[in-house]
C-alpha distance (Angstrom), angle and dihedral (degrees) to the residues before:
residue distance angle dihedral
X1 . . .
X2 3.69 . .
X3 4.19 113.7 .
X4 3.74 109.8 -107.7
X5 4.16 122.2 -147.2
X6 3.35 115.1 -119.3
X7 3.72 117.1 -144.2
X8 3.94 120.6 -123.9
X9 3.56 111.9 -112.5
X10 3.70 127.4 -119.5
X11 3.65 132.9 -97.0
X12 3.71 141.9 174.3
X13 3.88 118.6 -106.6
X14 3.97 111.7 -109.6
X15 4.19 88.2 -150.8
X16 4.10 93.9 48.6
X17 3.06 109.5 3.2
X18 3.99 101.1 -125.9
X19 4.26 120.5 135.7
X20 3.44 118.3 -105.5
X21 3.58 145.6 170.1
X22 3.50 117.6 -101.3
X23 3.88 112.2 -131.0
X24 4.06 78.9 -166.0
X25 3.65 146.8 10.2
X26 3.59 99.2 -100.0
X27 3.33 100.2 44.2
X28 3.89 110.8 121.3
X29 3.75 98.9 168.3
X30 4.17 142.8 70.2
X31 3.72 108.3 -112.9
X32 3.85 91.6 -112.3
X33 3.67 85.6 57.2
X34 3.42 100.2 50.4
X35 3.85 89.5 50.5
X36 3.55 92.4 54.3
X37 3.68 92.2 48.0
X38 3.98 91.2 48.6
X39 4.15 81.6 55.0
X40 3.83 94.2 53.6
X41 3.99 96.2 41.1
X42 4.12 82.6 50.9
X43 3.74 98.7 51.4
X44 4.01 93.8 46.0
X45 3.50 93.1 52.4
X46 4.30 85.5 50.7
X47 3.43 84.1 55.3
X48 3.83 98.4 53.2
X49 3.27 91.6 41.9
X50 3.79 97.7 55.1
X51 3.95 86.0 42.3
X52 3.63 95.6 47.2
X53 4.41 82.7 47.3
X54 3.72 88.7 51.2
X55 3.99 92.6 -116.1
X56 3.96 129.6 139.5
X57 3.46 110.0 -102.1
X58 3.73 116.2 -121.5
X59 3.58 121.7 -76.9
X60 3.74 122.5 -107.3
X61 3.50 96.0 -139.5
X62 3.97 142.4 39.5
X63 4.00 118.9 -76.0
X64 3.81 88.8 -142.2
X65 3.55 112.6 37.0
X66 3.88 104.2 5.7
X67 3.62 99.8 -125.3
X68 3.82 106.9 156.0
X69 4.04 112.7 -110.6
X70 3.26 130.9 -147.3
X71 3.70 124.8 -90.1
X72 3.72 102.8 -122.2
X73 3.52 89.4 47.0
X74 4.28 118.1 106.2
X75 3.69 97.2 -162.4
X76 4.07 128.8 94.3
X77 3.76 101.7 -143.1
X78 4.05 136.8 32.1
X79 3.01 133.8 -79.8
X80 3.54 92.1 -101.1
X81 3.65 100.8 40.3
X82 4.31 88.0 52.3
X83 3.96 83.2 57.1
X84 3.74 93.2 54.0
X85 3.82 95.0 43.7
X86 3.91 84.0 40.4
X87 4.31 84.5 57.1
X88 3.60 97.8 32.7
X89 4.22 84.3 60.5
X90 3.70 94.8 39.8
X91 4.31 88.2 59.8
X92 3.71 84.7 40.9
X93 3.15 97.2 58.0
X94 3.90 94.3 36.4
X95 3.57 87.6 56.4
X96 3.40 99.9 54.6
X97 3.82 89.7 48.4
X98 3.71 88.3 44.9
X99 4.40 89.3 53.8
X100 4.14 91.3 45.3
X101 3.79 85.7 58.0
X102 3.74 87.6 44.3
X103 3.90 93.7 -128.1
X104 4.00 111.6 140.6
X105 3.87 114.7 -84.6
X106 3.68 114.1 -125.8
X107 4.00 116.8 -122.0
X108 3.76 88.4 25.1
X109 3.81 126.5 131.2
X110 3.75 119.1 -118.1
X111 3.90 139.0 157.6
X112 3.54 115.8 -88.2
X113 4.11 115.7 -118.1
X114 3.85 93.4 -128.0
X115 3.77 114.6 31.5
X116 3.82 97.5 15.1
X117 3.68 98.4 -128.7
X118 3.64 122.1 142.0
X119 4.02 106.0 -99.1
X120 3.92 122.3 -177.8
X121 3.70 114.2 -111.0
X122 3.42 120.2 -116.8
X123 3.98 109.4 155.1
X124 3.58 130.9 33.2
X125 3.51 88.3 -113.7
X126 3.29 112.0 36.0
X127 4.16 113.4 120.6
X128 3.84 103.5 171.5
X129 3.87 147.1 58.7
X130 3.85 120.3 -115.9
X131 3.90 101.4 -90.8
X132 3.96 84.4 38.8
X133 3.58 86.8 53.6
X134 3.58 100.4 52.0
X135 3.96 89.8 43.2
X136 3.92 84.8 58.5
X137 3.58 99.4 49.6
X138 3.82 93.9 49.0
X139 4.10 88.7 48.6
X140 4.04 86.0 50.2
X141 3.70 98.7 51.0
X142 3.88 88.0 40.3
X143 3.51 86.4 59.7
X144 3.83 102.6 34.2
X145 4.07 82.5 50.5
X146 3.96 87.2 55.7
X147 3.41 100.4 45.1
X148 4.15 86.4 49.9
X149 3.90 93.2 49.7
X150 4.08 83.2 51.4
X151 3.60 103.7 55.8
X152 4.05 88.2 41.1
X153 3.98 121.3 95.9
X154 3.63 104.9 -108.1
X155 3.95 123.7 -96.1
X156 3.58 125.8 -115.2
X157 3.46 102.3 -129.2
X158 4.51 111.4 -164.9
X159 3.75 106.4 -166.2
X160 3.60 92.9 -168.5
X161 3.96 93.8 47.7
X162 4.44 84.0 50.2
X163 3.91 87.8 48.4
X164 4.23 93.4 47.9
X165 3.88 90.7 43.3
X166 3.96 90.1 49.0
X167 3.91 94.0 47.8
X168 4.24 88.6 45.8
X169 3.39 87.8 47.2
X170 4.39 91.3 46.7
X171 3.81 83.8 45.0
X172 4.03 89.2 57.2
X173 3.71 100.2 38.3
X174 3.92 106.0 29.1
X175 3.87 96.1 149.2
X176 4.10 90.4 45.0
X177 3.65 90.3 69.4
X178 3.70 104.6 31.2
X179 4.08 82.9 57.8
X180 4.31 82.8 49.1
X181 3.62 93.3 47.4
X182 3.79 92.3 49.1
X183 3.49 101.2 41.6
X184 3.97 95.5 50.8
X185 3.96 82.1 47.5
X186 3.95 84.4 58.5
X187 3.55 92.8 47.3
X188 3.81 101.8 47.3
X189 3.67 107.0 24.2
X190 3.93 100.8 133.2
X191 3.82 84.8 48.3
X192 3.82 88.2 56.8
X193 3.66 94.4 42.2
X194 3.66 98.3 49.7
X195 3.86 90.4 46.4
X196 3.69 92.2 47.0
X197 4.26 92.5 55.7
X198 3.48 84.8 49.3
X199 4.18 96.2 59.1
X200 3.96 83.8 35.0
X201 4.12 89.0 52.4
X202 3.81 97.7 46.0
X203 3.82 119.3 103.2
X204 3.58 121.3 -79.0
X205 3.81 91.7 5.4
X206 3.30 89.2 115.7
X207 3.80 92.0 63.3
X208 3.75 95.9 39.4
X209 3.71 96.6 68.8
X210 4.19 89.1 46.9
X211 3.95 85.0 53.8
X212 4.00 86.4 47.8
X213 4.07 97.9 37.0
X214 4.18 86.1 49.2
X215 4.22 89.7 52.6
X216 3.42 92.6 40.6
X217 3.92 88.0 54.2
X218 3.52 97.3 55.5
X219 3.85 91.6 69.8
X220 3.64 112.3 95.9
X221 3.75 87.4 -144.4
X222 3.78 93.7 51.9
X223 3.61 102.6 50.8
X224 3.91 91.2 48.3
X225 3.64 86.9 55.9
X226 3.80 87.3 49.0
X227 3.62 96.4 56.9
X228 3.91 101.4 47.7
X229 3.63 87.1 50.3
X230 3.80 95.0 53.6
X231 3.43 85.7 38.4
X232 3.59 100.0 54.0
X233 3.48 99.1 39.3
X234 4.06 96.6 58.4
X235 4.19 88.3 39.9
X236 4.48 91.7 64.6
X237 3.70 115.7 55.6
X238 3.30 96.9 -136.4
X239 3.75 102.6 46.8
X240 3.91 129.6 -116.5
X241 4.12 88.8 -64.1
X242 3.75 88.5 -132.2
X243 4.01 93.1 -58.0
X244 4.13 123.2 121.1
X245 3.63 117.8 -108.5
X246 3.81 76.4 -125.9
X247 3.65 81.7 77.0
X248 3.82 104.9 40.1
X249 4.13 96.0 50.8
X250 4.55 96.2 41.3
X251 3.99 94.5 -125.1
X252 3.25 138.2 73.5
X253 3.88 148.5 -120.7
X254 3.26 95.8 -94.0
X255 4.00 92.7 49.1
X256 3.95 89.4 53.9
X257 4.28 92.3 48.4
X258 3.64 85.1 46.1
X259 4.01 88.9 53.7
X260 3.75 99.7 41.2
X261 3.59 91.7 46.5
X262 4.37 89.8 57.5
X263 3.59 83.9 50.4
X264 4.50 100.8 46.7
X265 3.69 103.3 120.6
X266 4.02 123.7 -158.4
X267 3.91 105.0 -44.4
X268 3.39 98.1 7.9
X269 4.37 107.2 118.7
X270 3.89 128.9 146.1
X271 3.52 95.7 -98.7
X272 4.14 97.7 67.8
X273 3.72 86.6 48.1
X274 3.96 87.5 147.4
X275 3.23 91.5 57.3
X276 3.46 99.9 65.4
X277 4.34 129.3 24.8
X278 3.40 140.8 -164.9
X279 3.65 118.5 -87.3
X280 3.76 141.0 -162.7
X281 3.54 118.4 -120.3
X282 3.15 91.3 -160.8
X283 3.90 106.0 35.1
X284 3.99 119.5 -111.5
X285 4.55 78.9 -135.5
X286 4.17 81.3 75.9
X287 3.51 100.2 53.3
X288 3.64 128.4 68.8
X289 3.94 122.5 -149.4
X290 3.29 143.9 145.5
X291 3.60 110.4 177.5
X292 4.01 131.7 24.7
X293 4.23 84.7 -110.3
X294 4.17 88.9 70.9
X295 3.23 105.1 102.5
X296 4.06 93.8 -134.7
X297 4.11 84.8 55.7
X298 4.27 76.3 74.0
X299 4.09 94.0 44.7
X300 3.86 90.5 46.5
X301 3.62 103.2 53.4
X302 3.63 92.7 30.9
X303 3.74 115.8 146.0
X304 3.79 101.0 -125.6
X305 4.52 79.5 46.0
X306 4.06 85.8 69.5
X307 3.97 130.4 76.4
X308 3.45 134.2 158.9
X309 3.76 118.1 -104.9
X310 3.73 140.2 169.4
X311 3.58 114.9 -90.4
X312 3.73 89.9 -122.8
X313 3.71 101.2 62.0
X314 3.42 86.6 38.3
X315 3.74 87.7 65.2
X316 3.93 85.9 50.2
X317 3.46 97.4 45.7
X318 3.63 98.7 53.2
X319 3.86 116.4 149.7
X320 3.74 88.8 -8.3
X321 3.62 131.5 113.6
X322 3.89 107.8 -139.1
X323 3.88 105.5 168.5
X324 3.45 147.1 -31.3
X325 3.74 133.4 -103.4
C-alpha cells in the first residue's frame, strides 16, 4: 500500500495570533512573522558587530534632508537624496572627463567674447552673454541679409507705380491708416514734439512757412477753407476739439465752392475773394450754440444758410436778416 502524506496541523501564531499551517512541528510562528523576526535578529547582531568593531552605528535618519529611514535599510540617505548624489557624481565626473579633453565644462564661468563679463556656461558652444548674444545675432542676419541682396539680380524699383498702389490702397482703406497715423501719434508724441521745435527753431524757418502760408493763400480753395476754420473755431466755446469743420457741418469743401460758385453774381470771381465773404442768411446772432452737438450748430452753418456777398453790404447787413435765397 502506497505511503500517504499527512498534512501538518494548524496552530495559532504566538506573535499575532492568526492560524496557520505548520510546514513543521516546531514551528510556533506565521511565515510573515518569522520573516520579520529573522529581520530583527539580523539587524541586532549588525549592531553588535559594529559595536564590538568600534564603529558608529548607522544613523536613523538621512544625512541630507533628515528624513527618518527605515531600519532594515544599509544606506545613509533616501532614496531620493542617493539619486541626487548618484547625478551630482555622474556630472562630476563628466566634467572632469569633459576638461581632460579640453572641451568646455557646462555650468562653468567664463569671459564672454564681446563684453568680457563672466557668463555661466550652458552649451558647448556658447561664447557670449545674453545682450551680447542678441547683438550677435542681429550683426549675423545683417550680414547674411547683405550677402543675399548681393548675389540677387537687382529689383526694378517704379516710384510712380509704389506711389499709385499706395494712394489705391488709401482710397480702399481710408480709416485703416487714419487709426495708424493716430495711434503712432499716441505712442510717440514727445518724439514728434521735440522734432517739430527743432524744424520750427532752425534758421529762416520762420520765413519759410510765411513764403508757404502766402502760396497757399492764393488758392481760391485754400483760403475758403481758411475762413470756415477760423470761423468755426471762434463760433463753439470749446473749440473744434481737434476735428475738421469738414466734420462738424456733413459736406465738404468742395460742396461749399460748388455752392458759392452757383450763387457769384456780376464781378464776383475767386481771385477778389477779399472783396466779398460768406454770409449767413440767417445770421449766426439768432442761433444759440455752444457746441457742434446742438442741434442749431447744424441749422447755422448749414450749406443752403451761406452765400457769397460783397464785403460792403456785408458791413451793412450786419446782424440783420435782409432776404432769403
Amino acid at each position: 500500500m502506497a505511503h500517504e502524506s499527512i498534512p501538518a496541523p494548524c496552530a495559532s501564531c504566538q506573535q499575532c495570533g492568526t492560524s496557520f499551517q505548520r510546514s513543521r512541528p516546531t514551528q510556533k510562528r506565521c511565515s510573515d512573522c518569522q520573516y520579520q523576526a529573522r529581520l530583527e535578529a539580523n539587524r541586532l547582531r549588525r549592531r553588535q558587530k559594529a559595536e564590538a568593531d568600534g564603529k558608529a552605528a548607522r544613523p536613523s535618519h538621512c544625512l541630507e534632508c533628515s528624513v527618518a529611514l527605515s531600519e532594515d535599510t544599509k544606506h545613509h540617505r533616501c532614496p531620493a537624496c542617493r539619486l541626487a548624489v548618484k547625478r551630482l557624481k555622474n556630472t562630476a565626473r563628466e566634467a572632469r572627463i569633459r576638461r581632460d579633453r579640453g572641451d568646455a565644462v557646462l555650468g562653468e564661468q567664463f569671459p564672454c567674447t564681446g563684453c568680457g563679463q563672466p557668463t555661466e556656461r550652458t552649451s558647448g558652444s556658447r561664447k557670449f552673454c545674453e545682450p551680447c548674444r542678441e547683438q550677435s545675432k542681429r550683426e549675423a542676419h545683417r550680414v547674411a541679409n547683405r550677402k543675399y541682396e548681393a548675389g540677387r539680380p537687382p529689383r526694378k524699383r517704379d516710384r510712380e507705380e509704389a506711389k499709385a498702389r499706395y494712394r489705391r490702397y488709401a482710397e480702399r482703406h481710408p480709416h485703416k491708416l487714419l487709426a495708424q497715423s493716430r495711434r503712432y501719434n499716441e505712442a510717440n508724441r514727445e518724439e514728434i514734439n521735440r522734432k517739430s521745435r527743432e524744424r520750427a527753431s532752425r534758421p529762416g524757418q520762420r520765413e519759410l512757412r510765411r513764403e508757404w502760408d502766402r502760396q497757399r493763400r492764393q488758392k481760391p480753395k485754400n483760403r475758403v477753407d481758411g475762413r470756415m476754420k477760423a470761423s468755426i473755431q471762434m463760433a463753439l466755446r470749446g473749440g473744434k476739439a481737434g476735428r475738421s469743420w469738414e466734420a462738424l457741418v456733413g459736406y465738404t469743401l468742395d460742396d461749399l465752392v460748388r455752392h458759392l460758385e452757383r450763387q457769384f453774381v456780376k464781378g464776383m470771381n475767386w481771385e477778389n475773394i477779399g472783396r466779398w465773404e460768406i454770409d449767413h442768411v440767417r445770421p449766426r446772432s439768432m442761433f444759440s450754440y455752444e457746441t457742434a452737438e446742438d442741434p442749431t450748430f447744424k441749422e447755422c452753418w448749414d450749406i443752403l444758410n451761406l452765400r457769397p456777398l460783397w464785403a460792403h453790404l456785408n458791413r451793412e447787413k450786419s446782424a440783420k436778416r435782409i432776404f432769403l435765397l
